[in-house]
C-alpha positions in Angstrom: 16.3 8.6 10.7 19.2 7.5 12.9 18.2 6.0 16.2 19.6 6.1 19.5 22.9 3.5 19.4 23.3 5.3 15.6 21.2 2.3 14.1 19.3 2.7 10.7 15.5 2.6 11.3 13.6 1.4 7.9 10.3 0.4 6.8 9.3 -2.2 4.2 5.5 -3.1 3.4 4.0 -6.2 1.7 0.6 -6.7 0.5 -0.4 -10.2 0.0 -1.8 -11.2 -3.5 -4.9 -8.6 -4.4 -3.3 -6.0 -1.7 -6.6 -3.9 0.4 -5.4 -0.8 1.9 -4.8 -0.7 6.0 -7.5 -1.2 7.9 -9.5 -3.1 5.7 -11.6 -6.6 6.5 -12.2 -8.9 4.2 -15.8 -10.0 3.6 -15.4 -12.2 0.8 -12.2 -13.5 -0.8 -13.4 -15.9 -4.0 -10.3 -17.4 -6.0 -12.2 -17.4 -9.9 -10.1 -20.2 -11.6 -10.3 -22.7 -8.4 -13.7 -21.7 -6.6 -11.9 -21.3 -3.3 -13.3 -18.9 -0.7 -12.7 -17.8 2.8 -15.6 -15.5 4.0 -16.0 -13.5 7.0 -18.9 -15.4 8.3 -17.0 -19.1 9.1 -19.1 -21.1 6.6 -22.7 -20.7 5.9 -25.6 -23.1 6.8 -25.8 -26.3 5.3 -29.5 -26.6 5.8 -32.9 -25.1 5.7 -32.8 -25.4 9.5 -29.9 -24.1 10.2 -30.8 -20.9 8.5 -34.2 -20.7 10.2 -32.6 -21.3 13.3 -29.9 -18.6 13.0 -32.5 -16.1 11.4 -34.3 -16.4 15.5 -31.4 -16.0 17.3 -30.4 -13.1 15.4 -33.7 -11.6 16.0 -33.7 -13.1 19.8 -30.5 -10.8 19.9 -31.5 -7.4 18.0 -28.7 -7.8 15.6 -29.0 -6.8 12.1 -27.6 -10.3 11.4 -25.2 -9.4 7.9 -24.7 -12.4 5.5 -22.4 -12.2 3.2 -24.4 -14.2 0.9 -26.1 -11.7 -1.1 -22.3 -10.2 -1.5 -21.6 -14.2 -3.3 -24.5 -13.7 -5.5 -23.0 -10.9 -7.0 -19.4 -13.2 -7.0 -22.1 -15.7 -8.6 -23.7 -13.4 -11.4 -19.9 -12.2 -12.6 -19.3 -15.8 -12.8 -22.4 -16.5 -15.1 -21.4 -13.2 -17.3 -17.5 -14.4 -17.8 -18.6 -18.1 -18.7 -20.9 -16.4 -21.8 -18.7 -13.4 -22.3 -15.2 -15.0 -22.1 -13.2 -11.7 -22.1 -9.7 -12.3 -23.7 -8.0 -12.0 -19.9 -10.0 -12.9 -17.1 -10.0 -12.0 -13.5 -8.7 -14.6 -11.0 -9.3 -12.8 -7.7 -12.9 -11.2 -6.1 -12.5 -9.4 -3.1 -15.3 -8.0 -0.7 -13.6 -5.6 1.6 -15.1 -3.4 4.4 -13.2 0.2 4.9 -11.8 -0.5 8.5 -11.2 -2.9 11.3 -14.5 -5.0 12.0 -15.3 -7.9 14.1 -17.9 -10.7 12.6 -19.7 -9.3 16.0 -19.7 -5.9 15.3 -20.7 -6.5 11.8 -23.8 -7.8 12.3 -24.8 -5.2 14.6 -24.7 -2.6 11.9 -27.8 -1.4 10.0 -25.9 -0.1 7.3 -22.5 -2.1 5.7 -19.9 -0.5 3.1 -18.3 -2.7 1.0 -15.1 -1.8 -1.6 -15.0 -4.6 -4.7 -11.5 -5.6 -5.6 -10.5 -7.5 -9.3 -7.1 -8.6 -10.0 -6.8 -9.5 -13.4 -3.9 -11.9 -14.0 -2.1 -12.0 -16.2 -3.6 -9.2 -18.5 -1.6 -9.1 -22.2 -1.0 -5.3 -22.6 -2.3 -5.7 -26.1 -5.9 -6.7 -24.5 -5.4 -5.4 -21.2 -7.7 -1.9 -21.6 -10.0 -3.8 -23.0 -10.6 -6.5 -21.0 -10.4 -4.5 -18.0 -13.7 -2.4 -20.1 -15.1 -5.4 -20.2 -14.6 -6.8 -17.0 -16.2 -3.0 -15.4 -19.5 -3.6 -17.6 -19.9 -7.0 -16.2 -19.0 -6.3 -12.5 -21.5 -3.3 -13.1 -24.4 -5.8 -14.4 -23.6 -8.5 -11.3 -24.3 -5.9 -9.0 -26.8 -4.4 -10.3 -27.3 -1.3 -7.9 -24.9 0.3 -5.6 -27.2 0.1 -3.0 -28.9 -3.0 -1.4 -31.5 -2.6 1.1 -32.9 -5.8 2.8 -35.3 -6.2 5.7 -32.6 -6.1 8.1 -29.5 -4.2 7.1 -28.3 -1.6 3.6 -25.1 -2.7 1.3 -23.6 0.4 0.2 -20.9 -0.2 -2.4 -18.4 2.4 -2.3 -14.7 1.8 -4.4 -14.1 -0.6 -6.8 -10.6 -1.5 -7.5 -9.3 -3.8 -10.5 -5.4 -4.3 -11.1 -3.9 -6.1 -13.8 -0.6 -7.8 -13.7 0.8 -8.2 -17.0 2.1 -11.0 -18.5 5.7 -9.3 -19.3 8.1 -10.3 -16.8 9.1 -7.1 -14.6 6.7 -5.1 -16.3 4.3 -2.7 -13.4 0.9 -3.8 -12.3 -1.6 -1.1 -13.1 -4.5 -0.3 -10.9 -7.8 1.5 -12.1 -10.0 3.0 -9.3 -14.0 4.2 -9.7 -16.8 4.6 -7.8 -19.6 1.9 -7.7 -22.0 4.0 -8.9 -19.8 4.5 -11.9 -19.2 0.9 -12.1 -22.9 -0.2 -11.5 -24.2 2.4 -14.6 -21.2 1.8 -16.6 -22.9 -1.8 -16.6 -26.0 -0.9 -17.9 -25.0 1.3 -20.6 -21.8 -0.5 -22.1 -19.7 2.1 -21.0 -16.7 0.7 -19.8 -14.4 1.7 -22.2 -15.3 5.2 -21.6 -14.6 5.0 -18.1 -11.3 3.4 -19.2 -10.7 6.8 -21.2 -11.5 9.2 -18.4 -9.0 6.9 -16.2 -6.4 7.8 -19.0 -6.9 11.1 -19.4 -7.0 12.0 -15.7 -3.7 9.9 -15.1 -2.1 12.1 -17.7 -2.9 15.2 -15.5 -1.7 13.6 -12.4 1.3 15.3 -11.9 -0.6 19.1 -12.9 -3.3 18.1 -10.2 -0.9 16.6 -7.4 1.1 19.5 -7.6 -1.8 22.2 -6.8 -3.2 19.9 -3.9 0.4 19.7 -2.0 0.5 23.3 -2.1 -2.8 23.6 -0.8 -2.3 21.2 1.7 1.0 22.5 2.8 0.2 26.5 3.1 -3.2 24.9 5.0 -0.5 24.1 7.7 0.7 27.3 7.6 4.1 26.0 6.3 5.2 28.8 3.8 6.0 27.2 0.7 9.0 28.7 -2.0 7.8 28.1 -5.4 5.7 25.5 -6.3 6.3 21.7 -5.3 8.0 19.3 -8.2 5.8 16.2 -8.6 7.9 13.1 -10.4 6.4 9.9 -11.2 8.5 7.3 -12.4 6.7 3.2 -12.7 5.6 2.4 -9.1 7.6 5.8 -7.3 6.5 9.0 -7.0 8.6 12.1 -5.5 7.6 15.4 -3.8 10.2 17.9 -3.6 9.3 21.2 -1.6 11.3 24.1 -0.4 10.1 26.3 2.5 11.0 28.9 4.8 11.5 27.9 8.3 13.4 29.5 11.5 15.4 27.6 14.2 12.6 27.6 16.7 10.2 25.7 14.2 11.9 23.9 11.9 10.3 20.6 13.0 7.0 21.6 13.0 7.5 23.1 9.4 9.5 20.4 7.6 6.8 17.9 9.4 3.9 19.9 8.4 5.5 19.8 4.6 5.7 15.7 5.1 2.1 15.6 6.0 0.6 17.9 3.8 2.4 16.3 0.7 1.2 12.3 1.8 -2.1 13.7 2.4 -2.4 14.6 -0.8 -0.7 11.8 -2.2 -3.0 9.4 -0.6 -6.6 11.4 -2.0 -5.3 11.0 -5.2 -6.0 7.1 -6.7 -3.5 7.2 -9.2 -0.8 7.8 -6.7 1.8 4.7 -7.1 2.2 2.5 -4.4 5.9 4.1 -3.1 6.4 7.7 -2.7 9.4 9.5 -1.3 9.1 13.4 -0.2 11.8 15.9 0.5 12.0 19.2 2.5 15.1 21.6 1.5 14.2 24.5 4.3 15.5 28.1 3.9 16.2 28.6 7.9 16.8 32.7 8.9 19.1 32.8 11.8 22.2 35.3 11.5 22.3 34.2 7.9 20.1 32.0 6.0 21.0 28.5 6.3 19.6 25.4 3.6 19.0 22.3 5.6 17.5 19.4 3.2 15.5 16.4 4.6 13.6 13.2 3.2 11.3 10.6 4.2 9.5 8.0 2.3 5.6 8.3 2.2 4.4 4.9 4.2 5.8 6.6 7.6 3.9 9.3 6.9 1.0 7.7 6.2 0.9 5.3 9.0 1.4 8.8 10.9 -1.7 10.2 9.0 -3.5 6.8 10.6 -2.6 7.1 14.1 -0.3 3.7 14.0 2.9 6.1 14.4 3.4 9.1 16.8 5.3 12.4 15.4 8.4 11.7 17.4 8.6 8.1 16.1 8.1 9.8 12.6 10.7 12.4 13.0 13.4 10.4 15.3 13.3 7.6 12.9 12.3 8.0 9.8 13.4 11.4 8.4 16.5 11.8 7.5 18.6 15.1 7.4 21.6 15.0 4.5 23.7 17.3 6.1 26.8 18.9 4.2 29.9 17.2 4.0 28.5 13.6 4.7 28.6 10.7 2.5 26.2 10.7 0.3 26.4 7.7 -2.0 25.5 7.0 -5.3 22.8 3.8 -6.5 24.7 1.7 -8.5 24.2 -1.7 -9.9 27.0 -2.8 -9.5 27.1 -2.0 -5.7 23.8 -3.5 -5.4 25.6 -6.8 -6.4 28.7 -6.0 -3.9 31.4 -4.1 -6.3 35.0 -4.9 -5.7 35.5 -0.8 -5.3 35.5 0.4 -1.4 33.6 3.4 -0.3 35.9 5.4 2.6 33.3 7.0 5.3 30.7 6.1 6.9 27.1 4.5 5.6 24.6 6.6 4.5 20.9 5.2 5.7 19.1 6.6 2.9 21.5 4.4 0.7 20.1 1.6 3.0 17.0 2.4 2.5 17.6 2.5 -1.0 19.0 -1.1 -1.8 16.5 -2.7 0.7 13.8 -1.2 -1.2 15.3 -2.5 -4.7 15.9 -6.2 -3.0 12.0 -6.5 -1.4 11.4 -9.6 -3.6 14.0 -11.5 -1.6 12.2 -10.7 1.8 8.4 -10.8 0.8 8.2 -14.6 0.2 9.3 -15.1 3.2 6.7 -13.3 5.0 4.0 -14.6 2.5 5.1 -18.0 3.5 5.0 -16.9 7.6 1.5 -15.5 6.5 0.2 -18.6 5.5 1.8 -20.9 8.3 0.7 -18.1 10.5 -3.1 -16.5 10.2 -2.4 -13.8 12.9 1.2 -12.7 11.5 1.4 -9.2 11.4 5.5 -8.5 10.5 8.3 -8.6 12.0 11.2 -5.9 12.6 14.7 -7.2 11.4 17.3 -6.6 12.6 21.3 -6.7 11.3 24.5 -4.8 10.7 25.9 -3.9 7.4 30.1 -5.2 7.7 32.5 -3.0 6.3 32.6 -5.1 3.3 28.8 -4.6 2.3 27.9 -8.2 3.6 25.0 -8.1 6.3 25.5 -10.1 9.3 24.0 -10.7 12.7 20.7 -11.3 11.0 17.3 -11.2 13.7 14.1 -10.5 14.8 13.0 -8.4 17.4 9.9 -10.2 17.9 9.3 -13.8 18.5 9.4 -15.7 14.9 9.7 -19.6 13.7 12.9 -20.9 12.7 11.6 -21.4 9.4 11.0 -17.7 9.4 14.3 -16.6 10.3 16.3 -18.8 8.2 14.5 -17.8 5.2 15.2 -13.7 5.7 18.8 -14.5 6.6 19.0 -16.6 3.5 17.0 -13.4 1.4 19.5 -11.1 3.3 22.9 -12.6 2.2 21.6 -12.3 -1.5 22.0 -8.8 -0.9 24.8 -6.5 -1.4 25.3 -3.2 0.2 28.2 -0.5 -0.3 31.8 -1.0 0.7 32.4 1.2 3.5 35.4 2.7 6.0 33.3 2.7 9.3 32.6 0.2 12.0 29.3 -2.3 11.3 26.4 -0.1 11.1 23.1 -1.7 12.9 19.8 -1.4 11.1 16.3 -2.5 12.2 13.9 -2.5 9.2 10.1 -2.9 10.0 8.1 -5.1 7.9 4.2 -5.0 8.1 1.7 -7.1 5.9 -1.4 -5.9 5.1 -4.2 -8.4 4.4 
């Protein structure tokens, strides 16, 4: 994890409002309470003729000519059912996603669409939560009626549906149920929601049993040889994977990183995986004597690794960290997390870094929301600073071009935050931050 010039590389995500996974497009985004919508399409005709005249040039041109209309009569139906239902919390966000980078081009060029649903319900009592979210399934289910549309032009296949709940609690952990639309679509014709609901429960309660068997599979698939079984630990919104393996000097890298992958890969299958994982690799290495080497990483690398956004040397040069013996290794605190009077001799341990930046997020994401919204093509940015001796950060940039208003706001975020005394010289860090939209 330590770069060239011994900076600390990081990586923070933010998912704006009802978050889609990477590489999603947005079809349809409906706001329930206000009616506001942004759709994929740029507005649809106002008139008779323009629809006539669009429906000949997209047969003039062969395309398949996708409308996401018939997506906002189902937004249209689910807004009929709630008015007569009422459920005791209601959703306030309807998303229409397609699995993967599209242009509006491209899309209507295809014959056959797939479409993920996501409901965020907020905010959602926890005393009426399960239930509304039952409710809410049954009547998703009835507004879409099937999970396959055909029309004379082009198929609607809907695949995931996706409803999380923020709770009304302050600081209490979103929750996020997963199903299939066909489970969905029949759980609306037969009433069924609370039993889906149940199933949810009971299969989060295996979670840890079930993660545990796919890493190992996963990990002896890359012929990484595994001691003992991986410990799975799931704790609010973090999950770790601890692994030991045996390893020699010649392929240590190709062993630990194999135990990396295999671990987020399985993570990622599984959708009751919270949304921040953290894996480590302790490796048995046989040389003249067996040697324990211990490594970490957290799990978003990895998985932008898994998606072809990050190479393997980027990965391993600066993102894993090895905790060698003898280093600092500091201990989380509150009070350091607020900048504690009591000094730390040594140098800075990144994971530490890591740590505290992690645990601070809520400073930085406005900041980016509010760059998001000034700016529709803003991706991230990577900041950059130095962490003084006395825990202050200073130095505070971007690497890529940003507003003013941009920068001001993270270094404003950034002095709010306190990290560990220490005896060394300013350490640099660079810590990525990506949106996904």
């Amino acid at each position: 994890m330590v770069t060239r010039g011994g900076a600390l590389a990081l990586l923070g995500i933010i998912v704006l409002v009802c978050p889609a996974k990477a590489d999603r497009t947005k079809l349809l985004e409906v706001d329930l309470k206000t009616g506001a919508r942004r759709n994929i399409d740029g507005g649809k005709p106002k008139t008779r003729a323009d629809k006539d005249l669009d429906a000949m040039l997209d047969g003039a041109t062969g395309g398949s000519a996708f409308s996401t209309q018939d997506l906002e009569k189902i937004e249209q139906a689910l807004r009929r059912f709630l008015r007569t239902t009422r459920p005791r919390a209601m959703p306030r966000l309807l998303l229409f996603l397609y699995p993967g980078r599209i242009s509006r081009g491209a899309l209507k060029e295809l014959r056959e669409v797939l479409v993920d649903v996501e409901l965020l319900v907020d905010p959602c009592g926890r005393s009426v939560c399960r239930e509304s979210v039952a409710k809410t399934v049954e009547l998703l289910g009835r507004s879409i009626k099937q999970a396959t549309i055909r029309t004379r032009r082009y198929t609607i296949r809907f695949k995931a549906v996706t409803i999380r709940t923020v709770s009304d609690l302050h600081g209490s952990d979103p929750e996020t149920f997963r199903f299939d639309a066909d489970e969905v679509v029949q759980s609306g014709q037969s009433g069924g929601g609370g039993k889906l609901i149940e199933r949810l429960t009971r299969a989060s309660q295996g979670y840890i049993s079930q993660v545990t068997k796919d890493v190992s599979r996963r990990v002896k698939a890359r012929r990484v040889a595994l001691v003992g079984s991986p410990q799975v630990q799931r704790s609010g919104r973090l999950v770790t994977v601890s692994m030991a393996i045996r390893s020699d000097r010649t392929r240590l890298k190709t062993h630990v990183g194999g135990a990396l992958i295999g671990a987020a890969e399985a993570l990622a299958r599984n959708p009751l995986t919270p949304p921040r994982s953290e894996l480590k690799v302790v490796a048995s290495v046989r040389f003249r004597k067996i040697e324990r080497r211990s490594f970490s990483c957290m799990g978003e690398p990895v998985k932008l690794h898994l998606s072809g956004r990050l190479s393997q040397a980027d990965l391993w040069s600066n993102y894993v960290t090895e905790h060698k013996k003898g280093g600092t290794q500091l201990s989380f605190s509150d009070d350091e997390a607020r900048g504690g009077t009591e000094s730390v001799g040594g140098g800075l341990d990144e994971a530490r870094v890591q740590e505290i930046l992690a645990g601070h997020f809520s400073l930085l994401a406005p900041c980016l929301q509010a760059e998001a919204g000034r700016n529709r093509r803003f991706r991230g940015v990577t900041l950059s600073f130095a962490v003084a001796s006395s825990g202050k950060a200073t130095g505070v940039s971007t690497k890529e071009r940003a507003s003013k208003q941009l920068k001001s706001c993270l270094e404003s975020a950034l002095g709010r935050v306190r990290f560990p005394r220490h005896g060394g010289a300013p350490r640099p860090v660079t810590y990525p931050m990506y949106i996904q939209r």
